[in-house]
C-alpha positions in Angstrom: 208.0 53.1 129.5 204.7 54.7 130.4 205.8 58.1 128.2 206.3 56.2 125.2 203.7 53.5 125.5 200.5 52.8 124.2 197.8 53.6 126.4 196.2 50.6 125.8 198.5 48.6 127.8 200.9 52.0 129.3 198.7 51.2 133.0 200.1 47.8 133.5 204.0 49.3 133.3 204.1 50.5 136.8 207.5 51.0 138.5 206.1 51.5 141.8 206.0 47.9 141.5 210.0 47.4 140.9 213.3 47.6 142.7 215.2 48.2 139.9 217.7 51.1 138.8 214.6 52.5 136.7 212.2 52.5 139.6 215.0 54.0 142.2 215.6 56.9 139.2 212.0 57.4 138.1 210.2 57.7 141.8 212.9 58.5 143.8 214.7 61.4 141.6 211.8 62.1 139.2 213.6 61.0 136.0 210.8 60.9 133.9 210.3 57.2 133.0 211.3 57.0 129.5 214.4 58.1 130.5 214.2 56.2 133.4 214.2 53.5 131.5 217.2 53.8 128.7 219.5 54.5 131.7 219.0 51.5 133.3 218.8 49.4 129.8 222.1 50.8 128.7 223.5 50.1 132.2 222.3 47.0 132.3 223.7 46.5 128.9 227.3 47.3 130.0 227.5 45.6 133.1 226.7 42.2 131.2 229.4 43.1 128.4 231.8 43.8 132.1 230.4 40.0 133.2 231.1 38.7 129.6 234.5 40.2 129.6 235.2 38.9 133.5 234.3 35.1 132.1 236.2 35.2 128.5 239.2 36.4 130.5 238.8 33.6 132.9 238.4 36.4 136.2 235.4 34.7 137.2 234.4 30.9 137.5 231.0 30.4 135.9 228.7 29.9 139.1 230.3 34.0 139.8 229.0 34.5 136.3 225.9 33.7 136.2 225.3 34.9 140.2 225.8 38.1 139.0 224.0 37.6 135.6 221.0 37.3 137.6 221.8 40.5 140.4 222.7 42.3 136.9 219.2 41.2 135.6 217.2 42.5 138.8 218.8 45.4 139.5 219.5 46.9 135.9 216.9 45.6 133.7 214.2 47.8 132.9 211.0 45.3 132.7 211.7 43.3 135.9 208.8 43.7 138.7 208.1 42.5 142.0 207.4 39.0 141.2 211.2 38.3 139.5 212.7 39.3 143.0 212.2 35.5 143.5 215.1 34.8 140.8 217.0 35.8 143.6 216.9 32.6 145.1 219.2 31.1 142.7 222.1 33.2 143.9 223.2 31.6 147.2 223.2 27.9 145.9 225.5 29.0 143.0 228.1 30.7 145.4 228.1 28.8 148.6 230.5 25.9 148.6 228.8 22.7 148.9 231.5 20.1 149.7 234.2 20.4 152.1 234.4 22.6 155.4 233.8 26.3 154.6 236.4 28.1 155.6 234.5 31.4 156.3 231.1 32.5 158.1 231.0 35.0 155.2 229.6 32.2 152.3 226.3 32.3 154.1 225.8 36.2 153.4 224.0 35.4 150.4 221.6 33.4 152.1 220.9 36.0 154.3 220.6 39.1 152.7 218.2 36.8 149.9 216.0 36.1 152.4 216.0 39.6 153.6 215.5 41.2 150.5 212.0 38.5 149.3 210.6 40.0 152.1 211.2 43.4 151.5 210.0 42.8 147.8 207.4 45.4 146.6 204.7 42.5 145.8 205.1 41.7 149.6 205.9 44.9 151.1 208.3 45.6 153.7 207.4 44.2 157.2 208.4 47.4 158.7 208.5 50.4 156.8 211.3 51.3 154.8 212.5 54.0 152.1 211.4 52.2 148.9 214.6 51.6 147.6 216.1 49.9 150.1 215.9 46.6 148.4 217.3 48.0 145.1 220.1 48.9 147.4 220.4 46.0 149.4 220.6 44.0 145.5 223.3 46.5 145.0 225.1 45.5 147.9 224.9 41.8 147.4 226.6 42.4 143.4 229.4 44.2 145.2 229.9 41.0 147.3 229.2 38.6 144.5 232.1 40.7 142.5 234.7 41.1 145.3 233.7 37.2 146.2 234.2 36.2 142.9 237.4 38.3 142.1 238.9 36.7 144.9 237.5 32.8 145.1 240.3 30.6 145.3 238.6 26.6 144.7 241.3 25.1 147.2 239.7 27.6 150.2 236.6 26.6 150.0 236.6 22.4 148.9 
């Protein structure tokens, strides 16, 4: 965090440059950003014990596991910038059914808001201008969907 850090290399932490939970609570509420930071480690922390508990319990199948492993990763982890938005483009393939009709429009949401969000990513900028969270809570959005999706997946809908 750029209270704690060195000033040798405190300049290249920059959370401008993130859509994460530590960005949204450092520049939009002022947290300062070592705070800022444990926050979103510790909830980063317990939303992957929630994912670890969904998939030992057998809740979620494991392309839903690791779908929101990765949402949990970009939205929660403290170090993630700009650049690891494009992780995001391992989400849709690993919930959208690839054999069979699909029986709902609804599988392709991932594809859309993905594409969405990369373009609204910080290193890109938004094409029109937005408030600078908006991506953080579009990634928010789409690991309610993967949840609610996943919860309620049934295999012999969807193959």
């Amino acid at each position: 965090d750029r209270v704690g850090a060195n000033p040798v290399f405190a300049w290249s932490l920059v959370p401008e440059h993130m859509s994460n939970l530590r960005a949204f609570l450092h520049i939009e509420l002022g947290l300062p950003d070592n705070q800022a930071s444990g926050v979103s480690n510790i909830t980063w922390a317990f939303s992957l014990l929630l994912i670890l508990a969904a998939g030992l319990r057998k809740r979620l199948e494991p392309q839903w596991i690791w779908a929101l492993a990765v949402v949990s990763y970009l939205l929660f982890c403290s170090h993630v910038s700009s650049t690891d938005e494009l992780v995001l483009l391992v989400v849709p393939p690993l919930v959208v059914p690839w054999k069979g009709r699909m029986a709902r429009r609804s599988a392709y949401l991932p594809w859309a808001i993905v594409l969405a969000a990369l373009f609204l990513s910080p290193a890109l900028g938004p094409i029109v201008p937005l408030p600078r969270a908006t991506l953080f809570f579009i990634e928010a959005g789409l690991g309610f969907w993967l949840v609610f999706q996943g919860l309620t997946h049934h295999p012999s809908r969807t193959s």
